[in-house]
N, C-alpha and C positions, 0 to 999 in steps of 0.2 A: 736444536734438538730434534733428531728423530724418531717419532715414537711411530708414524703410524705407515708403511703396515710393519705390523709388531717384527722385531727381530728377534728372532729364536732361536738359540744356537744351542739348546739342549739336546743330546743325545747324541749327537752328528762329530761336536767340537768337543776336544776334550779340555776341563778346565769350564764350562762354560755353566751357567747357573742351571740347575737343573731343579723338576719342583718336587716339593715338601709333601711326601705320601707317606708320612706317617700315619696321618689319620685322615680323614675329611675333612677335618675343620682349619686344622693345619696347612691344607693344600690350598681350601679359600683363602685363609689368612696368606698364602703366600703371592697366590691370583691376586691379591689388593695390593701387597707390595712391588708387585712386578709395573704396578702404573706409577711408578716414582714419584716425581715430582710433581706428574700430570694428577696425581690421586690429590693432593695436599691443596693445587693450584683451584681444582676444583671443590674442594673444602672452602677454602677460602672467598669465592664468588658466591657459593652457596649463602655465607656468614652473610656476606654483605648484601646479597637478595632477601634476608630474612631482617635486615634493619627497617625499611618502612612497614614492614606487617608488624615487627614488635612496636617499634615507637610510635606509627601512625594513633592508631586507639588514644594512647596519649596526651599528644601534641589537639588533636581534633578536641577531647576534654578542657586541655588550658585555654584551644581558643575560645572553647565555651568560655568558661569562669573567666577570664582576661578580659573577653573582646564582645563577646555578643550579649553576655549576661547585665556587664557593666556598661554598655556603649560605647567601649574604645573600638572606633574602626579601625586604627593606627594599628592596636594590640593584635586584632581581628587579621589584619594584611598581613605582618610580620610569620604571624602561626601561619597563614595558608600558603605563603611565601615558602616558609621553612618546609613544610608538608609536602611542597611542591618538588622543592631540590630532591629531600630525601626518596618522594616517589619515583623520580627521574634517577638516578643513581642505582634505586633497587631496580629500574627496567634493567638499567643497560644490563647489571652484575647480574640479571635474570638472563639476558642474551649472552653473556658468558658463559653461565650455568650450563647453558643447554646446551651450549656449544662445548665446553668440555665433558658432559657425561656422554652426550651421541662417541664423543671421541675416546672416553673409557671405552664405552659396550662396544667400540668395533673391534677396540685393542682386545678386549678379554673375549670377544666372541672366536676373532678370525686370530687370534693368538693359541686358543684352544684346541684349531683347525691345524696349528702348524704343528703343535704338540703332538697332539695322536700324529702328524703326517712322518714328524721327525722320529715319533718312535716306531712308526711302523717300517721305517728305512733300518732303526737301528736292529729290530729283532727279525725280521725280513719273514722266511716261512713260517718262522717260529711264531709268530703272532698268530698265524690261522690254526696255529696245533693248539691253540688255549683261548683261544675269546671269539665268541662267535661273530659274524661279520654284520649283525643288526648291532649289537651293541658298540664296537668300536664306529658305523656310522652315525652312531644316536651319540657316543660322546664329541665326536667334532663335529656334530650340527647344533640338535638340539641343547645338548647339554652346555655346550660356548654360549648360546643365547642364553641360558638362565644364568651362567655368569657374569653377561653384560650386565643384564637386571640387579645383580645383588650389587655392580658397581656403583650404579645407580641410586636405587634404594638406601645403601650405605651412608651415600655425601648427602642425601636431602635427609636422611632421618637425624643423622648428626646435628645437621646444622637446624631442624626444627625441633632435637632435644634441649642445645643451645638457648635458642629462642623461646623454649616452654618454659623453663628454668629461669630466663630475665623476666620473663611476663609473671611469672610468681612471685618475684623477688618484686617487681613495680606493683603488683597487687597489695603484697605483706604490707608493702609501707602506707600503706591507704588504708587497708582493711585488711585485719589480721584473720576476721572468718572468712570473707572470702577468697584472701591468699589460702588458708590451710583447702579451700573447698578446691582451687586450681590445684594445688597441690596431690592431693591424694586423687584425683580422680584418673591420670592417667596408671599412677599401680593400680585401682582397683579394674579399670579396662585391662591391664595384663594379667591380674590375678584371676578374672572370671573367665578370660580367655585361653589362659594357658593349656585347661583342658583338654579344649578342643583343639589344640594342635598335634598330638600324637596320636590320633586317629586319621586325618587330614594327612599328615605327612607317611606314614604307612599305605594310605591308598594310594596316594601322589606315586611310592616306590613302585605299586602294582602296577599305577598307570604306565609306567616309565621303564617294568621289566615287559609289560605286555607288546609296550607299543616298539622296541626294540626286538623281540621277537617277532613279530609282523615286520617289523625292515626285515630280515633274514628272509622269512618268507618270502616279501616279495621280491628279494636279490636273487635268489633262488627260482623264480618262478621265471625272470625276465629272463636271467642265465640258459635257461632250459628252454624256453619256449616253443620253439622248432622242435623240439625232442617232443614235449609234450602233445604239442599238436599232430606229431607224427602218431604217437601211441592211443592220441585219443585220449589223455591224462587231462586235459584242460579243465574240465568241471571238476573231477576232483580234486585237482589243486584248487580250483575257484572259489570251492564249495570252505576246502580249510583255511583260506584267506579271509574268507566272508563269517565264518566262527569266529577267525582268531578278531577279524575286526569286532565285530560284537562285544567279547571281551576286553576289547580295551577300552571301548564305547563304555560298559559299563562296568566298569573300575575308574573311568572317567566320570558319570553321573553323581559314583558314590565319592569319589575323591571331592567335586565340586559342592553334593550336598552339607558336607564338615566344612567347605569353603567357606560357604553360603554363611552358613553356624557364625563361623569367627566373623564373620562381616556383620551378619547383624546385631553380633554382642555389642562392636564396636560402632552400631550407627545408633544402638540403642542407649548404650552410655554415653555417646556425645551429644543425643538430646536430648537426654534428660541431663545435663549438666550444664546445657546454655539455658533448661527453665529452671533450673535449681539455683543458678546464677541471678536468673533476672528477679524470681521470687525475692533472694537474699536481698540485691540490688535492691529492689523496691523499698522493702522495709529499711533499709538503713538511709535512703531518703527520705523516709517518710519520721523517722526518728533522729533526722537534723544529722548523722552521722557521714552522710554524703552528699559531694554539693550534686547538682544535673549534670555539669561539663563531666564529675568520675565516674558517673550511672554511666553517661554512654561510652565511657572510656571502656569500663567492664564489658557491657554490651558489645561491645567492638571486638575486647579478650574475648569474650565468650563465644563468638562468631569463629575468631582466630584460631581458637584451641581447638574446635571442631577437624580442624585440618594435619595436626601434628598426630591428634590420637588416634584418625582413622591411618596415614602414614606408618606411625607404630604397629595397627594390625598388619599395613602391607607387607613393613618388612619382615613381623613374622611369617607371613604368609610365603616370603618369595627367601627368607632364609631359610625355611624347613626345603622347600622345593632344590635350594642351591644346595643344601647339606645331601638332598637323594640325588642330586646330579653330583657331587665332589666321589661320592661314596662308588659308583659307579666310574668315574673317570680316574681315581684310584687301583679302582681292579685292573684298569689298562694300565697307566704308565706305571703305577707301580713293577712291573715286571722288568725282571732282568735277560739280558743276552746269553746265551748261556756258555759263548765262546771268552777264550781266554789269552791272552798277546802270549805269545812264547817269550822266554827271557830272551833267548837267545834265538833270532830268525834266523833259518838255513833259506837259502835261495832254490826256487823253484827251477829244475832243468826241466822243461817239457820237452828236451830233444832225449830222453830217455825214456826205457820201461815205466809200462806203469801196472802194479802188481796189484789185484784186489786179494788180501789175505780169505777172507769170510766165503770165497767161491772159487780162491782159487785159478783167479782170470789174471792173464797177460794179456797187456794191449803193448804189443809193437808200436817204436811212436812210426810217422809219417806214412802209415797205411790207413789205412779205410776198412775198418773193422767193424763185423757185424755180429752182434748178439740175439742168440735165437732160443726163448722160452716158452713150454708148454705152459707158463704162470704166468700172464704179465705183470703181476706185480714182483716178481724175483727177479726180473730186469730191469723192471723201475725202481726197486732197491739197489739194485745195483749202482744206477746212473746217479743215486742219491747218494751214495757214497763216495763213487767217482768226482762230484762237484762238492763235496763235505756238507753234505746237507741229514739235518736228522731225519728219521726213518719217519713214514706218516703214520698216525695213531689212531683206528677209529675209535670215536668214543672220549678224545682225550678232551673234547671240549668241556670248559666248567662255566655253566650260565652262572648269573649271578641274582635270577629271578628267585623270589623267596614264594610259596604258594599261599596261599592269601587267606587258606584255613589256619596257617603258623600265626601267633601273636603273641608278641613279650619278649618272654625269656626264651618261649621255644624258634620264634623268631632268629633273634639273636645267635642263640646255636646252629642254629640252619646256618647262617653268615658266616660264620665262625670256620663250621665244620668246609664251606665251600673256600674260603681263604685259605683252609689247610691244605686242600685238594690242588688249588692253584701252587701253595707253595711247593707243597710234595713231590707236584709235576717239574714243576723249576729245579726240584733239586734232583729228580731225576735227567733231567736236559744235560745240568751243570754237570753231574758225574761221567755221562755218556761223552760230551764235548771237551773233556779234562785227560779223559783217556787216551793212550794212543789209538789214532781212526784207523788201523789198518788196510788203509790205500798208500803208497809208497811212489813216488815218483824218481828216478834213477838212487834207491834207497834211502830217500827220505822220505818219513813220517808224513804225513800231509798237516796230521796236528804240531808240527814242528816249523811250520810254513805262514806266515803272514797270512789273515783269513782276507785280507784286502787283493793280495796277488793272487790268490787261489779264484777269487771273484775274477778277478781280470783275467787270469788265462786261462781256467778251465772255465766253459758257459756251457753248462747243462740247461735246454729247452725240453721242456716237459709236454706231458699233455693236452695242461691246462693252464694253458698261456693267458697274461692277460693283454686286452688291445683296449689301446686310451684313445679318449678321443683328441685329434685333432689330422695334420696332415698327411699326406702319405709319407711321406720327406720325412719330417717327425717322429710318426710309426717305423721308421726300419734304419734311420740314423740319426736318432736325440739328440747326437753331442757335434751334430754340423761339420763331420771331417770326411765322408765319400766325397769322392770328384762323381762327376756325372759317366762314365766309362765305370767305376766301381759298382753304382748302383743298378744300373743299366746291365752289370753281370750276376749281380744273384739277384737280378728282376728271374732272367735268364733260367738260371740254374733251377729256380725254384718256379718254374714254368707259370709264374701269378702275371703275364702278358692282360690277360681278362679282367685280374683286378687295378691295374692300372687303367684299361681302357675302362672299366665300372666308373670311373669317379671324375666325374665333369671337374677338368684341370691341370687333370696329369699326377705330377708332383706333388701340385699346390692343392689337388683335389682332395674334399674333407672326410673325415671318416668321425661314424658314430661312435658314439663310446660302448663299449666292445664289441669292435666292428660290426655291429647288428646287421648295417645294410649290405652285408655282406653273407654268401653263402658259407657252409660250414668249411667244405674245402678250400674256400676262396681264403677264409680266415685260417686256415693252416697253411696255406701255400704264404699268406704275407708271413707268420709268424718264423716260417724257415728262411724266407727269405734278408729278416733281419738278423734272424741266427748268422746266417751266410754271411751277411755284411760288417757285423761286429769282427768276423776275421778273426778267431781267437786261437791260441796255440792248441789248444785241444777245445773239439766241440763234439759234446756227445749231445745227440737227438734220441727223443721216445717218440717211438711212432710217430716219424715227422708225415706219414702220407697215408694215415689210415682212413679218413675223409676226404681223400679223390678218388676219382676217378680212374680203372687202370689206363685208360689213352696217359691220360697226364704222367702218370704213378711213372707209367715207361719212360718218359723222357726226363723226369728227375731221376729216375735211377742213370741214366746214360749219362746224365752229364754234370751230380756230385762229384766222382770220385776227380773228373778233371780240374772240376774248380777247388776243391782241397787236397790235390796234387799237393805231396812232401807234408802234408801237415796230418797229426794223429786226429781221427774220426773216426767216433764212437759211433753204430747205430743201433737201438733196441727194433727189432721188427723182424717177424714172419714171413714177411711179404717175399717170395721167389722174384719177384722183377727185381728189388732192392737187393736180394741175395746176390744174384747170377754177377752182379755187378762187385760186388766184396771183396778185398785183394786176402782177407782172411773171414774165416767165420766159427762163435764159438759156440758150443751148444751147452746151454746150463739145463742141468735134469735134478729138482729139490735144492733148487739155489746154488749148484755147484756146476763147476765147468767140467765136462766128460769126453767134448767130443772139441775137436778143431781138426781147420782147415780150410779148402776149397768149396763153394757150394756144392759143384758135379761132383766132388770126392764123397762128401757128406753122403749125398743123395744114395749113392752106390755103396757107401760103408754101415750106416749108422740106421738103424730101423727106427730108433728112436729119433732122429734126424728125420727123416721122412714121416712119423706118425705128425709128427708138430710142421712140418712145411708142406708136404704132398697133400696131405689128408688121403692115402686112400689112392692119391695119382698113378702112382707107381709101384712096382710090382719090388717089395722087399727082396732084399739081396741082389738085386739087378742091377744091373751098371747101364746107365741109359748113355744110346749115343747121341752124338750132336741132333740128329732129327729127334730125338726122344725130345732131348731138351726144349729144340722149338718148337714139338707139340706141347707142350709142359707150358713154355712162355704164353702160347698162344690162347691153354687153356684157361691163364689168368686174365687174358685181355692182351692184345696186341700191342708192340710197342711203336706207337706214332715217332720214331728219333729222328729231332730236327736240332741239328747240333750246329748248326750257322748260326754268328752273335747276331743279335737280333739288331736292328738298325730300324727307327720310328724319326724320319725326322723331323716330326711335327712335335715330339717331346719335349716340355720343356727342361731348360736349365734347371740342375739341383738349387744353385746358387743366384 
């Protein structure tokens, strides 16, 4: 059987168990079922680890009364003999134990990990339009950990409520007041403790929306850092990291001081229950109703019990915590896709038009087509339709942080009302993704098209790409299918020669996780370059070169349109080096297409065409000629054009 590492085919496979987000408790109860057999196997060791702690107290009594009281050594050997076995047997089933919970909590921790991973492939942008990016990292870190814990806690509290229950029952038959005194003493530890759990567990949420907010912050701050350090922004981010930390510092204090509370109800009724024990004990041998060998059997229980009831407080302790991590890890997978399988799929022809109704844009296929907006976000709207993606939303995030002057019912309603916000949005997603998209590819619907093919042949690369860590290889072809002459040309195209040479290896050379040790352009110039090598039937780019340099800028404009020679290429951008280069170019004015053509046509037709490329260069209404233009080129930065494939032969093999 293989259980570890977890296999999780929720979200990805269809048919495949997917988990129970009805509620929070629902979701744990389904996290405990998910370790099958391994949950039961480990029940059962547990059982058999708790046999010499229940019967040892016992057995130690008869050898009394048998063997040492009476002077049988015979009686005496036999009980320490048996004592023996049993304590050897609860070792090993104790090496078991431990050895199947380590093997829960990695399953429920890194099973947790694959869950948000797998759901964050199923709802792709969609995920970052609704949950902020601190909490989707706090539920597959930290929150997998505290459902390792509840696996944990679970198998040992079971199996030492087992064991509290036989040791009452081996009490009753001895002594019916000190059975009822075992007996009622662990309810009156939950009854005094109960309390103090929904103050504890409400701070624990504070802690747990706080410190998921500070992950944002700081994903944000490392994201930015160069930017920040450019602006001089460092200390005041610094300054609201070092608040935000404070705050969860203390909502952490106060969380732990209600900890403290439940811990020392439970350290305070468990000693006063081993002298209220021995008290009893005493008098009932001193009134001939107990021999010595069952004093110290009690004794022994009374020692015992000390261990189940503090147990009992952990697992309230570490169930309240699993309930504000379920509750939270709910708010993510709970979430649906908001796309829909067509009954009936139409085949995508990218060797056709492709129409944007909403602007009114034709893209010709197998040209190299450029789009030119005084808005960048009406062109990045654009490319976001173009690849079926929904539009971005500012503001559509919904935290799930409750403010920590709410309590109760007003509490509750805050939850409530953010649950309905989350739904609301999903149903606005669902409605928008259900419609027809009005992009059309040789007259087909795009929402009429397999959303699987649509990924495979149009790849829209945006502005804000993500770079993962590991190889270069890796970063610009994941799935291992460039020959070395493939990659080695949109090394090429996308003039990143430098970031290759950057990384002691080549190929093999490593990269941080989002490219950190890379310059800004450096990290645009790779992310086009794997755009370039995915090779896709249609590839629209947003501002694929607004972080170089013009030398560079130049030579990726000269030598794009060759390397997607016959195939439809979208591009968003202003830039005159990238224009001059355009075998068409559109101009969108309030989101709509107004103007197309040539760029030198543009330039001499369109004032609004010139207000958004020239700035100012050129003299409206003017037809510039060939020298106008390469002062025009020149004025943007020169074009360094080295159009020879590049030949390195010290590079290594892709393979």
């Amino acid at each position: 059987m293989r259980d570890f590492p977890p296999e999780i085919r929720a979200y990805t496979d269809r048919g495949a168990d997917v988990p129970d987000t009805r509620t929070p408790r629902a979701f744990l109860w389904w996290m405990v079922r998910q370790n099958g057999v391994l949950f039961w196997a480990g029940l059962l060791a547990a059982l058999a680890w708790m046999v010499p702690q229940t019967l040892g107290p016992w057995m130690v009594g008869r050898a009394i009364d048998t063997g040492i009281v009476t002077g049988d050594s015979s009686a005496t050997t036999r009980w320490v003999v048996a004592l023996a076995v049993v304590t050897t047997l609860g070792a090993a089933s104790g090496i078991v134990f431990h050895t199947i919970i380590v093997r829960e909590w990695l399953i429920a921790l890194y099973g947790t990990t694959k869950l948000v991973t797998r759901k964050a492939l199923q709802l792709g942008h969609v995920l970052t339009r609704r949950t902020p990016t601190g909490e989707v990292l706090s539920v597959s870190g930290s929150d997998g950990d505290q459902f390792g814990a509840l696996m944990e806690i679970c198998t040992r509290a079971f199996s030492q409520l087992v064991a509290y229950l036989a040791v009452a029952a081996i009490v009753l038959t001895t002594s019916v007041r000190m059975g009822v005194l075992v007996l009622v003493s662990a309810p009156l530890l939950v009854l005094l403790g109960t309390p103090l759990l929904r103050p504890m567990q409400r701070w624990q949420g504070v802690e747990r929306s706080r410190n998921s907010e500070l992950t944002s912050m700081a994903t944000d701050i490392v994201g930015g850092l160069r930017i920040l350090r450019g602006i001089g922004g460092e200390e005041t981010f610094g300054g609201n990291y070092a608040s935000q930390s404070q705050r969860v510092r203390h909502s952490g204090v106060s969380a732990g001081r209600w900890l403290a509370a439940v811990e020392s109800v439970g350290v305070l009724l468990s000693g006063g229950f081993v002298v209220a024990l021995l008290w009893l004990g005493t008098r009932e041998v001193a009134q001939g109703r107990l021999t010595v060998g069952e004093l110290v059997s009690f004794l022994g229980y009374g020692l015992f019990l000390v261990q189940p009831m503090r147990t009992f407080v952990e697992f309230a302790q570490k169930w309240t915590r699993s309930v504000v991590s379920a509750r939270k890890a709910v708010a993510v997978l709970s979430q649906r896709p908001p796309w829909v399988h067509p009954d009936a799929p139409q085949p995508l022809d990218t060797t056709a038009e492709i129409v944007d109704t909403e602007s009114g844009t034709t893209i010709r296929p197998g040209v190299l087509t450029m789009v030119v907006s005084a808005v960048p976000d009406d062109s990045a709207a654009l490319a976001d339709r173009l690849g079926r993606y929904l539009p971005s939303e500012e503001g559509a995030l919904v935290s799930d942080e409750i403010p920590e002057e709410l309590k109760g019912r007003a509490a509750r309603r805050e939850r409530s009302a953010r649950a309905r916000a989350r739904e609301e949005q999903a149903r606005r997603d669902e409605e928008r993704a259900r419609q027809p998209w009005g992009v059309s590819v040789g007259g087909v619907d795009l929402s009429r098209v397999d959303l699987d093919e649509v990924r495979a042949r149009i790849l829209v690369s945006d502005t804000a790409p993500q770079v993962f860590a590991g190889t270069l290889r890796s970063a610009i072809d994941p799935l291992g299918r460039l020959s070395r002459a493939e990659a080695e040309r949109a090394l090429h195209t996308a003039a990143a020669d430098d970031v290759f040479d950057a990384l002691p290896g080549g190929w093999q050379g490593e990269l941080e996780e989002r490219g950190r040790g890379l310059s800004g352009g450096q990290r645009q110039r790779l992310v086009l370059m794997r755009a370039l090598a995915a090779d896709p039937d249609v590839l629209v780019l947003v501002e694929p070169t607004s972080a170089v340099d013009a030398h560079t800028e130049a030579r990726i404009a000269e030598r794009l349109g060759a390397h997607r020679h016959g195939r439809t290429t979208v591009v968003m951008t202003a830039s005159p080096l990238l224009l001059h280069h355009a075998d068409e170019v559109i101009l969108l004015e309030d989101g709509a297409a107004t103007a197309r053509g040539r760029h030198a046509d543009l330039l001499a037709e369109s004032a609004a065409y010139r207000s958004v490329v020239v700035r100012g260069e050129a003299t409206p209404g003017s037809s510039p000629e060939p020298a106008d233009l390469d002062a025009l080129t020149v004025a943007h930065g020169p074009q360094d054009v080295d159009v020879d494939p590049v030949h390195h032969d010290d590079r290594e093999e892709l393979r």
